[in-house]
MARKOL-822863 format. One record per residue (C-alpha): z, y, x; residue in one letter. Coordinates in steps of 0.02 Angstrom, whole numbers. Layout:
N
c3: Z, c2: Y, c1: X, resn: A
...
This chain:
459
c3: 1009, c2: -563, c1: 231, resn: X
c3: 1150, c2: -507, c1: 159, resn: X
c3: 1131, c2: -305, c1: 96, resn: X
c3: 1263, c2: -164, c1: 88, resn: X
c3: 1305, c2: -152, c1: -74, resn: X
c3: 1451, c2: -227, c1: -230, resn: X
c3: 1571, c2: -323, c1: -172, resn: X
c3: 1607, c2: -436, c1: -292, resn: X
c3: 1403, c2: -460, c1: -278, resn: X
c3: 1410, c2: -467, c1: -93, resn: X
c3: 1547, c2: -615, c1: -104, resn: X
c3: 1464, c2: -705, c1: -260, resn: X
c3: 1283, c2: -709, c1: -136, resn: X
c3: 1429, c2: -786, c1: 10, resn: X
c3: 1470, c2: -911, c1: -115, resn: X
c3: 1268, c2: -955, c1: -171, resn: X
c3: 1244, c2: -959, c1: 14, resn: X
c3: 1370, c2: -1087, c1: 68, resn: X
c3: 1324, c2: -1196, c1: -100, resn: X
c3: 1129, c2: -1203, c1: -49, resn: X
c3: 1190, c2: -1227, c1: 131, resn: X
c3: 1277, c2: -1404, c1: 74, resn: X
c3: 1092, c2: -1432, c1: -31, resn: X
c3: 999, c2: -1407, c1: 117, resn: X
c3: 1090, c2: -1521, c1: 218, resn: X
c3: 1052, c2: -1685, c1: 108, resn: X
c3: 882, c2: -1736, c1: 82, resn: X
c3: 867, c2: -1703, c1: -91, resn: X
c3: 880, c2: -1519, c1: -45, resn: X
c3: 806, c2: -1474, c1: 93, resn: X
c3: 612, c2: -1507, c1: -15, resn: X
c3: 669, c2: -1425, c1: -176, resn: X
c3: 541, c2: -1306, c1: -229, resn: X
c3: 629, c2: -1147, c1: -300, resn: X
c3: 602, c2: -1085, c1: -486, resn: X
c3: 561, c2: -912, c1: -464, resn: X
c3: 559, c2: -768, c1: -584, resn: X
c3: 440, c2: -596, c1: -526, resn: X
c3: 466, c2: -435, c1: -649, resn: X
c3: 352, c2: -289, c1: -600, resn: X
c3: 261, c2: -157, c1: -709, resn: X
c3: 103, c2: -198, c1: -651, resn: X
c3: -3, c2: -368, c1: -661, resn: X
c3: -174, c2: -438, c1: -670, resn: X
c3: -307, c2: -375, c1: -755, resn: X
c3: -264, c2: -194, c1: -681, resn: X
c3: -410, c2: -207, c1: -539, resn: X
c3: -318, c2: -86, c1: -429, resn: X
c3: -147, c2: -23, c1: -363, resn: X
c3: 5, c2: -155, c1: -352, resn: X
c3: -67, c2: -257, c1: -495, resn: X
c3: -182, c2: -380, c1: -391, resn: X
c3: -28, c2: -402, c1: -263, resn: X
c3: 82, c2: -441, c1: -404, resn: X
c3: -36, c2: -576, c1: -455, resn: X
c3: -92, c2: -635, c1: -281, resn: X
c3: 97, c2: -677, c1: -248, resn: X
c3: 126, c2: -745, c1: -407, resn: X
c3: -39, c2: -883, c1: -384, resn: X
c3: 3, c2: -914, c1: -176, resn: X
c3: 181, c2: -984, c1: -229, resn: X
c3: 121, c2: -1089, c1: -363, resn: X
c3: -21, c2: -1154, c1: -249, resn: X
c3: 133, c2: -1208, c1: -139, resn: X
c3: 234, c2: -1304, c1: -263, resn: X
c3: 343, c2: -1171, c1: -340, resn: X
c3: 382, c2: -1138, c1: -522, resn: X
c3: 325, c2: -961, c1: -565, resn: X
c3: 367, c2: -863, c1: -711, resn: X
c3: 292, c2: -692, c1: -722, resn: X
c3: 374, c2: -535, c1: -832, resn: X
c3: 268, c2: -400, c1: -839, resn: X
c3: 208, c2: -233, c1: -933, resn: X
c3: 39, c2: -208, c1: -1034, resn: X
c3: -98, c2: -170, c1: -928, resn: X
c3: -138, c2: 33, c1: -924, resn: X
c3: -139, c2: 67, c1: -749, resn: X
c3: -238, c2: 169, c1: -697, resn: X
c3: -326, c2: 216, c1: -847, resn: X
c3: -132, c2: 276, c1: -912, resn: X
c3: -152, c2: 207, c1: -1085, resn: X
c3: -131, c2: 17, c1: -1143, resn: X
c3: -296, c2: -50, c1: -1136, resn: X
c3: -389, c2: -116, c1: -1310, resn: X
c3: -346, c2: -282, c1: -1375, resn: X
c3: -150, c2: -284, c1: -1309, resn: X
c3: -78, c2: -252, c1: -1479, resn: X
c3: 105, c2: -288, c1: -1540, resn: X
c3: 265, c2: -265, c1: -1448, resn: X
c3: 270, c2: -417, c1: -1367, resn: X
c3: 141, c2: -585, c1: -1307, resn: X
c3: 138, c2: -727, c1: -1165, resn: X
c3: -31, c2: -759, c1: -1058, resn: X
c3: -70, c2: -895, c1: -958, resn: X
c3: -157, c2: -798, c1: -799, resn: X
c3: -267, c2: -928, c1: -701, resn: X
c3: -89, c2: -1034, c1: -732, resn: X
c3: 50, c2: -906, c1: -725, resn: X
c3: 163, c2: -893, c1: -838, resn: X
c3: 150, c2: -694, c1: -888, resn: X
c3: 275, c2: -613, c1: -1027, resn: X
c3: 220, c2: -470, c1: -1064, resn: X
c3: 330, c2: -324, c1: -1136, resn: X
c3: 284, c2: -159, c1: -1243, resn: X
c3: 313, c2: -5, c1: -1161, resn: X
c3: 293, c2: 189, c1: -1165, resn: X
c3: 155, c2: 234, c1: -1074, resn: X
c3: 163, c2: 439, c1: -1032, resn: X
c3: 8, c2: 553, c1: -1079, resn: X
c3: 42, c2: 663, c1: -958, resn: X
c3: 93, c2: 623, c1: -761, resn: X
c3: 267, c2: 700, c1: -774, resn: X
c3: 438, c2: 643, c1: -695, resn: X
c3: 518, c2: 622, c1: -841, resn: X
c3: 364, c2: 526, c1: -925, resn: X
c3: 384, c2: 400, c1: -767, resn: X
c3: 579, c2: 383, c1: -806, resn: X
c3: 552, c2: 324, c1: -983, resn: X
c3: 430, c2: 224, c1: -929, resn: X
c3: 503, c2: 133, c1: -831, resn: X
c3: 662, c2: 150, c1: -904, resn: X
c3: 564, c2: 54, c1: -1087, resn: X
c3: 490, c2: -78, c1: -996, resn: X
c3: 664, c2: -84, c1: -891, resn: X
c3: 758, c2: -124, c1: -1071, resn: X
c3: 628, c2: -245, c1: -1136, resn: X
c3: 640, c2: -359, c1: -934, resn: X
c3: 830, c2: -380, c1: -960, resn: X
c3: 808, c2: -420, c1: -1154, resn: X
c3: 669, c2: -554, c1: -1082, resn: X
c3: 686, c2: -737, c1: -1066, resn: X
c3: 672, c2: -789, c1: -875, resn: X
c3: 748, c2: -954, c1: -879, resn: X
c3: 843, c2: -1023, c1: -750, resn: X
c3: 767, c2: -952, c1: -566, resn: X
c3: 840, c2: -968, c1: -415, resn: X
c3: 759, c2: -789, c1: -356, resn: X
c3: 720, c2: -660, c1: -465, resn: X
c3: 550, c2: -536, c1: -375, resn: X
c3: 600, c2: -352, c1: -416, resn: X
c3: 413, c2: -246, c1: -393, resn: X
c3: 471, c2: -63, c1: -369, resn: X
c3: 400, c2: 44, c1: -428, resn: X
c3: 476, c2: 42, c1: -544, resn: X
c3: 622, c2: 86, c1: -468, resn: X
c3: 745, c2: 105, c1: -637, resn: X
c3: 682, c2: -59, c1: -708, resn: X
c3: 729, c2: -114, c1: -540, resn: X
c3: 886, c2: -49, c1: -548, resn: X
c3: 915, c2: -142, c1: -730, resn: X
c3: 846, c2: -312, c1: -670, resn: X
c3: 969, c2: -296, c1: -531, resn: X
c3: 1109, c2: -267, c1: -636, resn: X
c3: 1046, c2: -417, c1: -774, resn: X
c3: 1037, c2: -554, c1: -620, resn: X
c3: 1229, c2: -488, c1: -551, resn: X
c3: 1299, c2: -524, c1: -734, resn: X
c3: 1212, c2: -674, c1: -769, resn: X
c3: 1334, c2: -817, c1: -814, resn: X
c3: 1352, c2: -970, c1: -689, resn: X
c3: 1257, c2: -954, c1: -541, resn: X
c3: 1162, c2: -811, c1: -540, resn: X
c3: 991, c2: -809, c1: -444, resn: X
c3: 975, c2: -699, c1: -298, resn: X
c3: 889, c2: -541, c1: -302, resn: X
c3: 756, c2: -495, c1: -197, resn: X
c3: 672, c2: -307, c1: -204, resn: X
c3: 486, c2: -302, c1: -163, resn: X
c3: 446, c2: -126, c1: -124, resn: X
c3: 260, c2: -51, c1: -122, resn: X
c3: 289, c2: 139, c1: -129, resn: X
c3: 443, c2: 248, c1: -83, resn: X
c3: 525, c2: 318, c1: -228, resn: X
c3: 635, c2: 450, c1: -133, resn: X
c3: 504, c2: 482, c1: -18, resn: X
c3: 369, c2: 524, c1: -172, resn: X
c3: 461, c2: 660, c1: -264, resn: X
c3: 491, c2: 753, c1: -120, resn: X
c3: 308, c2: 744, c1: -55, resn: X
c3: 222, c2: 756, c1: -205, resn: X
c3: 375, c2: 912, c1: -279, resn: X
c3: 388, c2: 805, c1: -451, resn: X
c3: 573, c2: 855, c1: -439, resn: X
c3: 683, c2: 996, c1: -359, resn: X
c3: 797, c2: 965, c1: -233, resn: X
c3: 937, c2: 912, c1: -326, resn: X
c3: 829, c2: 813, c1: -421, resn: X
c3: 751, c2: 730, c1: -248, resn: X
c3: 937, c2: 717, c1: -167, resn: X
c3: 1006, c2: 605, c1: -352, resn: X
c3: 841, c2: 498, c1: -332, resn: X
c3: 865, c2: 462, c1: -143, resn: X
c3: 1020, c2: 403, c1: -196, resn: X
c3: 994, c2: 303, c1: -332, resn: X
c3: 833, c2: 213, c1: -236, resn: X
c3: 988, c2: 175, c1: -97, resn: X
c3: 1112, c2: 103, c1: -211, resn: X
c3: 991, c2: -1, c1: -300, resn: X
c3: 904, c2: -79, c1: -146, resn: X
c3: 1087, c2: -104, c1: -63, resn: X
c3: 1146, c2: -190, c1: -232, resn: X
c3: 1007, c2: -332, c1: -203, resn: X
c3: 1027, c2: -483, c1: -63, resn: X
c3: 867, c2: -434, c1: 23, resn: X
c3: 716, c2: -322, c1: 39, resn: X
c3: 539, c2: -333, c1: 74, resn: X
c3: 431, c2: -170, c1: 135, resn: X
c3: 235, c2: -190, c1: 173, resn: X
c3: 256, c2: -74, c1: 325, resn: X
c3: 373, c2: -37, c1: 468, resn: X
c3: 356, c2: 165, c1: 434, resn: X
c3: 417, c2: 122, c1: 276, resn: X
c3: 560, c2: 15, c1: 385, resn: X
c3: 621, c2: 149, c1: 460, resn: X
c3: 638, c2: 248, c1: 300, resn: X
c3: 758, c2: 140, c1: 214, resn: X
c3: 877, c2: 114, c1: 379, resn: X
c3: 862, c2: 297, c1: 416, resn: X
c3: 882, c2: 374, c1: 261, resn: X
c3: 925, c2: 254, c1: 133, resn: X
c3: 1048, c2: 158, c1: 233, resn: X
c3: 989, c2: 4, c1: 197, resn: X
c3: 1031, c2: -138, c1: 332, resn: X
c3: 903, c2: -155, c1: 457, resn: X
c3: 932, c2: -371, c1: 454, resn: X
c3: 899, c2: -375, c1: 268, resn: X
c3: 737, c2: -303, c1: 292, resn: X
c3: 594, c2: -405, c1: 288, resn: X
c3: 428, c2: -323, c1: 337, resn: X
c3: 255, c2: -401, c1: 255, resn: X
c3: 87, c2: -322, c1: 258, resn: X
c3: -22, c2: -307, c1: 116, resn: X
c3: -177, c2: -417, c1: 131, resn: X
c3: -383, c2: -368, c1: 56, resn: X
c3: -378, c2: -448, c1: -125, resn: X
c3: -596, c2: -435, c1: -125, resn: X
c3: -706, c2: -549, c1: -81, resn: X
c3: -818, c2: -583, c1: 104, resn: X
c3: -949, c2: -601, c1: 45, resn: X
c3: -1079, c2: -513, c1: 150, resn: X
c3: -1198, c2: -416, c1: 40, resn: X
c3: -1363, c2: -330, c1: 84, resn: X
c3: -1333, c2: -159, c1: 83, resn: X
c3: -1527, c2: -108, c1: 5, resn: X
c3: -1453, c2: -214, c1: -160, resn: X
c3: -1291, c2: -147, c1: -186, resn: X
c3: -1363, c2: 34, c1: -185, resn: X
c3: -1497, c2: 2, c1: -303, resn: X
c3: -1327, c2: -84, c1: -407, resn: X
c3: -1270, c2: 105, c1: -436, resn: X
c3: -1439, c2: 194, c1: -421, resn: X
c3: -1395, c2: 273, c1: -245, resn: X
c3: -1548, c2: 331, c1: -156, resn: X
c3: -1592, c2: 266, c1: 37, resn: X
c3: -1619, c2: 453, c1: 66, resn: X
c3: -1429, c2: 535, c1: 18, resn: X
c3: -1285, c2: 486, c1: 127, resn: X
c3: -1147, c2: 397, c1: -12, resn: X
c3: -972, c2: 455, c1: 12, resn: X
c3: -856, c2: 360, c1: -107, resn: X
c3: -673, c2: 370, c1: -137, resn: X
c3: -626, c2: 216, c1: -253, resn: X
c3: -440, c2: 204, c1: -331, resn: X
c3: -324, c2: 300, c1: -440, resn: X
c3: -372, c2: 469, c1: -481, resn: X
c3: -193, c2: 543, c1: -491, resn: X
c3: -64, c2: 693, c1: -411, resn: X
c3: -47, c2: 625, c1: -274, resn: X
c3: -229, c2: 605, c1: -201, resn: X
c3: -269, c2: 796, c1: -212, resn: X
c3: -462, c2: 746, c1: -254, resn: X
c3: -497, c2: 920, c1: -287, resn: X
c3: -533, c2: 944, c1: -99, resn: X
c3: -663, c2: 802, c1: -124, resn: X
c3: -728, c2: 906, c1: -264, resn: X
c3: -728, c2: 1066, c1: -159, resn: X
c3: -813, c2: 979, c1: -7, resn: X
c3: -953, c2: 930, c1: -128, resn: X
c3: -966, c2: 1106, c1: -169, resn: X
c3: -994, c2: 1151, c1: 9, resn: X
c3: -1120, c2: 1017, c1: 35, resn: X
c3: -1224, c2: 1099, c1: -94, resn: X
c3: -1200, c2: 1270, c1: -18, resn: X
c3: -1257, c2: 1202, c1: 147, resn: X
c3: -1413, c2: 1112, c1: 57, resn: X
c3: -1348, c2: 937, c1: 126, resn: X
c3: -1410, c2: 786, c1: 59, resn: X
c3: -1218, c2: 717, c1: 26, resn: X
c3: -1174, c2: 624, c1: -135, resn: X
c3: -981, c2: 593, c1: -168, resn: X
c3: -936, c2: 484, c1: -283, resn: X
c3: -785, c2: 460, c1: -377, resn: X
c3: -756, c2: 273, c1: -451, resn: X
c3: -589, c2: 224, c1: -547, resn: X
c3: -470, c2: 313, c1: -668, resn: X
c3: -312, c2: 402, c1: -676, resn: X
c3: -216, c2: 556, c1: -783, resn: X
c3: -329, c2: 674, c1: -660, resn: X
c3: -491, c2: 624, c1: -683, resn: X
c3: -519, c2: 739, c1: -860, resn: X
c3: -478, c2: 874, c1: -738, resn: X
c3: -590, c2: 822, c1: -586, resn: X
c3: -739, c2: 804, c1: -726, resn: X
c3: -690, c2: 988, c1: -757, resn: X
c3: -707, c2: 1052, c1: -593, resn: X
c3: -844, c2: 956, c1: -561, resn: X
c3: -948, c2: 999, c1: -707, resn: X
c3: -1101, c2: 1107, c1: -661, resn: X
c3: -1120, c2: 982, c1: -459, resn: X
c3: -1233, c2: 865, c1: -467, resn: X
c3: -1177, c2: 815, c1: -279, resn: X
c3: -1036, c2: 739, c1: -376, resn: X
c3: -1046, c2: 545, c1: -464, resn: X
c3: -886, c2: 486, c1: -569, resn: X
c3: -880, c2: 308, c1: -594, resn: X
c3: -745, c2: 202, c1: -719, resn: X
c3: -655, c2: 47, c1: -631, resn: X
c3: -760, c2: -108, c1: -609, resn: X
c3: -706, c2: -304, c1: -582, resn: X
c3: -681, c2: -351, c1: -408, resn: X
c3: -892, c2: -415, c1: -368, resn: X
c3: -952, c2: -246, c1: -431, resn: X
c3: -797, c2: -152, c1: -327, resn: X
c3: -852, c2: -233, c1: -165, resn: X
c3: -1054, c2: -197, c1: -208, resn: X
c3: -1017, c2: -6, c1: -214, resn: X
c3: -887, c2: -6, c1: -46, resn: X
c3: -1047, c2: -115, c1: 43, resn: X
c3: -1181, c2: 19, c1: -37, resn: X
c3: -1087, c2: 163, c1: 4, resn: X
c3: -1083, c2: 233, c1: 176, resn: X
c3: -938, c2: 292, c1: 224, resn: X
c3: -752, c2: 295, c1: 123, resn: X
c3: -648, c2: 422, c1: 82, resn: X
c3: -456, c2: 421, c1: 64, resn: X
c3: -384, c2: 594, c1: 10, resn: X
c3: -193, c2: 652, c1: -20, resn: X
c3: -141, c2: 779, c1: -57, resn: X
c3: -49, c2: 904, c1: 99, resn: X
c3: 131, c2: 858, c1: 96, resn: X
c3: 117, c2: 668, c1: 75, resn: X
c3: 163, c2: 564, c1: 222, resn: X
c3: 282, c2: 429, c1: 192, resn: X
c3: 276, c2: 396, c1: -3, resn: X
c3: 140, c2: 237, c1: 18, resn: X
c3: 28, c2: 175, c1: 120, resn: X
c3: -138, c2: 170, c1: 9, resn: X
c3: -180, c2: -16, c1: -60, resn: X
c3: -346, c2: 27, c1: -42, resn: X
c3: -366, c2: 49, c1: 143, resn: X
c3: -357, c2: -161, c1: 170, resn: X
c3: -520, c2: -168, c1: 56, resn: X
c3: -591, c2: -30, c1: 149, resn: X
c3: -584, c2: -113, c1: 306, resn: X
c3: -655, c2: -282, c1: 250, resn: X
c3: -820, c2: -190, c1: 175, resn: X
c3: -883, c2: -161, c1: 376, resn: X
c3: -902, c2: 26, c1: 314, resn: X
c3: -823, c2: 174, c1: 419, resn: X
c3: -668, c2: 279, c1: 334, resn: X
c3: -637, c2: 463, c1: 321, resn: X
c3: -443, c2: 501, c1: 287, resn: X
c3: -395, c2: 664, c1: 217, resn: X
c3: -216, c2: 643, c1: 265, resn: X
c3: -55, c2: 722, c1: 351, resn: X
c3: -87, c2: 690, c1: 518, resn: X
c3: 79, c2: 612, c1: 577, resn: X
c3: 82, c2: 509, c1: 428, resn: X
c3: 74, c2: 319, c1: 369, resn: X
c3: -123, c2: 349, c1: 326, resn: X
c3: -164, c2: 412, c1: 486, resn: X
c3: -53, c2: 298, c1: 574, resn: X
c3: -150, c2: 136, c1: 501, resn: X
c3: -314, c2: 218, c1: 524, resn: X
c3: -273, c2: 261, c1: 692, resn: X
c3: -191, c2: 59, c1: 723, resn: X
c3: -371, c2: -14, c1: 648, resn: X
c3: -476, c2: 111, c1: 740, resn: X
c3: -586, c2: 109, c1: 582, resn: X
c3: -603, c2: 300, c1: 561, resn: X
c3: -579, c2: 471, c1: 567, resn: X
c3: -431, c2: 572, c1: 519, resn: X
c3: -442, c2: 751, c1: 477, resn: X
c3: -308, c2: 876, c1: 383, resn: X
c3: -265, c2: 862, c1: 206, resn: X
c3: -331, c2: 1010, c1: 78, resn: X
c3: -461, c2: 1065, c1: 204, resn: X
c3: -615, c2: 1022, c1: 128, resn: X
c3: -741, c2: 1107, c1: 269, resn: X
c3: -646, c2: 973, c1: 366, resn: X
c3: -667, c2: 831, c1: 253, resn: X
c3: -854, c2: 869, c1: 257, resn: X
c3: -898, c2: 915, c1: 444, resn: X
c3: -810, c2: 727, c1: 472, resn: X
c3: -952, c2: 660, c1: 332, resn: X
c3: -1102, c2: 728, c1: 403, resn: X
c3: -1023, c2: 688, c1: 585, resn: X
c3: -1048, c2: 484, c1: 562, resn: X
c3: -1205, c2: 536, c1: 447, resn: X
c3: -1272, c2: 593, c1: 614, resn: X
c3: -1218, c2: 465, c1: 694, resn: X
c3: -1243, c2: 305, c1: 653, resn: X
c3: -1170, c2: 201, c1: 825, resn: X
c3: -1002, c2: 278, c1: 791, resn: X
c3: -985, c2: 237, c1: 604, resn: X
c3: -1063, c2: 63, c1: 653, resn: X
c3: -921, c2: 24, c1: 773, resn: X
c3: -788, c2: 93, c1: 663, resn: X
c3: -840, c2: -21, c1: 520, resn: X
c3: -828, c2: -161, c1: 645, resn: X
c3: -666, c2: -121, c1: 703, resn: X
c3: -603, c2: -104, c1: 532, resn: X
c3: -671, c2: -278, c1: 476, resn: X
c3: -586, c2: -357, c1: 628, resn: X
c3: -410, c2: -265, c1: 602, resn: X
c3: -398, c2: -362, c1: 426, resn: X
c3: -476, c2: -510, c1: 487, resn: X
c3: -330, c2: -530, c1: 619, resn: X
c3: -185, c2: -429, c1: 531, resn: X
c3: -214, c2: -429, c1: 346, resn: X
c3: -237, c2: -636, c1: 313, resn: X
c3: -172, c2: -649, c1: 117, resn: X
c3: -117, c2: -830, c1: 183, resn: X
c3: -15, c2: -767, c1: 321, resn: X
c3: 61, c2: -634, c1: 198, resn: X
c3: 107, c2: -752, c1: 62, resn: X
c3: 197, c2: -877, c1: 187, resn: X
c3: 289, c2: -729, c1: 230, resn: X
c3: 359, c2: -682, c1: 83, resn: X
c3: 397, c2: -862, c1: 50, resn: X
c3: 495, c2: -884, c1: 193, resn: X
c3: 579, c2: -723, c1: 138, resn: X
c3: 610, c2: -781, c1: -29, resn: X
c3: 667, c2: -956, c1: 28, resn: X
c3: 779, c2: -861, c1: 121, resn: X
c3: 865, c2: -770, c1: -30, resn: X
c3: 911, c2: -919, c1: -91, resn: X
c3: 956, c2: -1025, c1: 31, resn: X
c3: 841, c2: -1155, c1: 1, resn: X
c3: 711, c2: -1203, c1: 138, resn: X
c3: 534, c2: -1194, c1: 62, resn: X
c3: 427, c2: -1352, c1: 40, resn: X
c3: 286, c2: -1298, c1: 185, resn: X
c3: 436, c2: -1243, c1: 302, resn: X
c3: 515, c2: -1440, c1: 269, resn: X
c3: 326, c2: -1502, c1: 292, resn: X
c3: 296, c2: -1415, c1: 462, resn: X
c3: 487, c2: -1460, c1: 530, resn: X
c3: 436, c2: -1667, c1: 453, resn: X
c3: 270, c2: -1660, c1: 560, resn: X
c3: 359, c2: -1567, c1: 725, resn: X
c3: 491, c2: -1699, c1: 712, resn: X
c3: 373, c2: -1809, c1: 707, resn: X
c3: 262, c2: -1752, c1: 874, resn: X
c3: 432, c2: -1752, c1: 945, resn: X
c3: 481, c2: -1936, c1: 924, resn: X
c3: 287, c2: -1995, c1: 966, resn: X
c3: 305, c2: -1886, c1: 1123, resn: X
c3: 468, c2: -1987, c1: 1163, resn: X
């Protein structure tokens, strides 16, 4: 899984692949559990986003015998500013047994391309200048991308043997500034290049879709072997709930139809159409409520626009119980981007979606990743981005009729039931992470112990 990329890197990875070669073929080696180091921005107790990945990783590899360390950023996402009682420039937290260091960073006031860069490019200097000990894989979360890029460049110029580098990539950098026109175009054309050289420069690379695939062997030349393709998995609960309950939770009324869009309030969902479709449901004297939960560097506007609708409910970020009460109350979900965005992410939100039982509306570029997994669950319906008639007309459709939206909640329940399994993701990126380093993983060594096994009792 060896990337395009430096070649004194690409011959120093030869090397740390021949040595763990000669460990795996003694017994001593082939068991070792790997020490394993993941930096990202974004960790628990953000409730949304990449955060609960992050941390869902982090606890699945420890619950299979690795050693975890965990360098991370102060939680402000998606809220945009460091939430109360994180104070100083620097602390450790033990997260339900991870090791987290966390590291002091600028946090922008404004959503701005050069307020990302710093960013990242502060919490970028304080991961490099950060103890990680002695891992045999260093986890790269991107975004961010330029903290990625330093990480990368720490690992290659660590003395010894340096760990291998592994890039775990949740949202399209390249692919972003171009959809969402944060940059010009020589702006876009220096960032597709710098995402390239960066993911080239590390031994592997992870992507949580094969759209996203595509993207980095088409356009970002990346090596279509040293791409490893995981899905994200639902990080709420299954709890079944009674619907009655979790409405009276929120004070919805059995006699308005709940529309609720839950996430990040930012750019790149274009929620104004959401607020525009509310005004037309008022205009057209339909009982519609549509309601607005999380937080984000938009939501002071949306308030704005919003001000004098009463069709319209904003909501701040709850824990995980109270997240899956209002999906279960509401009755139908609502994904919105803005026109233009079709390959930048795939929305983290969509896997909790489907495992609520509750039918989706996606506001969405029609031949994009949205619509695509929408379309692969059959949990939904799709209709143009920034057309809010349209965004409404598909409301008040499954509001009429209640078989349909019935059947696409079911569908959508069973698509992460079969596809999404957090179990079958995590031993994923194990084995891909195993695989950086040479080093077979413990559950791989169990399941080739018990096959060998069934093999000499069949004999």
């Amino acid at each position: 899984m060896v990337s395009q990329g430096n070649p004194q890197r690409v011959a120093k990875f030869g090397r740390r692949r021949a040595l763990a070669t000669e460990k795996e073929s003694s017994s001593s080696g082939r068991n070792r559990s790997l020490t394993v180091c993941i930096v990202g921005l974004n960790y628990a107790p953000e409730p949304t986003g990449i955060a609960p990945y992050t941390a869902g990783l982090a606890h699945g590899l420890i619950e299979r015998g690795h050693r975890v360390r965990v360098v991370s950023g102060y939680p402000h996402y998606p809220e945009w500013r460091v939430r109360p009682g994180y104070r100083g420039l620097r602390r450790t937290d033990d997260c339900d047994g991870v090791p987290v260091s966390r590291r002091r960073h600028f946090v922008p006031r404004r959503s701005t391309a050069i307020g990302r860069a710093v960013l990242e490019l502060s919490f970028g200097m304080q991961a490099v200048l950060s103890r990680w000990g002695k891992p045999d894989v260093v986890v790269c979360v991107s975004p961010g991308l330029i903290s990625t890029g330093m990480v990368v460049a720490r690992a290659a110029l660590m003395p010894g043997r340096s760990p291998a580098v592994g890039i775990w990539v949740q949202d399209l950098y390249s692919s972003g500034v171009v959809e969402t026109s944060a940059v010009g175009s020589v702006g876009a054309r220096f960032v597709l290049a710098l995402e390239s050289k960066i993911l080239r420069s590390a031994d592997g690379v992870s992507v949580i879709h094969d759209r996203f695939k595509q993207v980095l062997v088409e356009s970002l030349r990346i090596r279509d072997d040293s791409i490893n393709v995981t899905r994200n998995w639902t990080h709420v609960g299954s709890a079944e709930l009674e619907k009655s309950s979790c409405r009276m939770l929120f004070g919805w009324r059995d006699d308005e139809f709940i529309a609720l869009h839950a996430g990040n309030m930012g750019a790149k969902q274009g929620l104004e159409n959401v607020v525009s479709a509310a005004r037309l449901a008022v205009e057209r004297g339909l009982r519609v409520r549509f309601v607005l939960m999380g937080d984000g560097n938009q939501r002071a506007h949306l308030e704005s626009l919003a001000d004098d609708l009463t069709s319209v409910e904003f909501l701040r970020p709850v824990d995980d119980d109270k997240y899956l009460a209002a999906l279960r109350g509401a009755d139908v979900l609502l994904v919105n981007e803005r026109p233009g965005v079709k390959e930048m992410a795939l929305p983290s939100k969509l896997t909790s979606y489907f495992k609520s039982g509750n039918p989706v509306v996606a506001a969405t570029e029609l031949s994009g990743i949205t619509a695509q997994e929408l379309r692969t669950a059959g949990a939904g319906e799709i209709v143009t981005a920034g057309q809010p008639e349209l965004l409404l007309d598909a409301v008040i459709d499954l509001a009429s009729n209640p078989a349909k939206a019935l059947s696409y909640g079911r569908s959508g329940k069973l698509f992460v039931d079969q596809k999404l399994s957090k179990d079958i993701a995590v031993n994923e990126l194990e084995d891909w992470i195993s695989g950086l380093s040479g080093i077979q993983s413990p559950r791989v060594a169990r399941h080739a112990r018990i096959s060998g096994m069934q093999k000499v009792v069949e004999l």
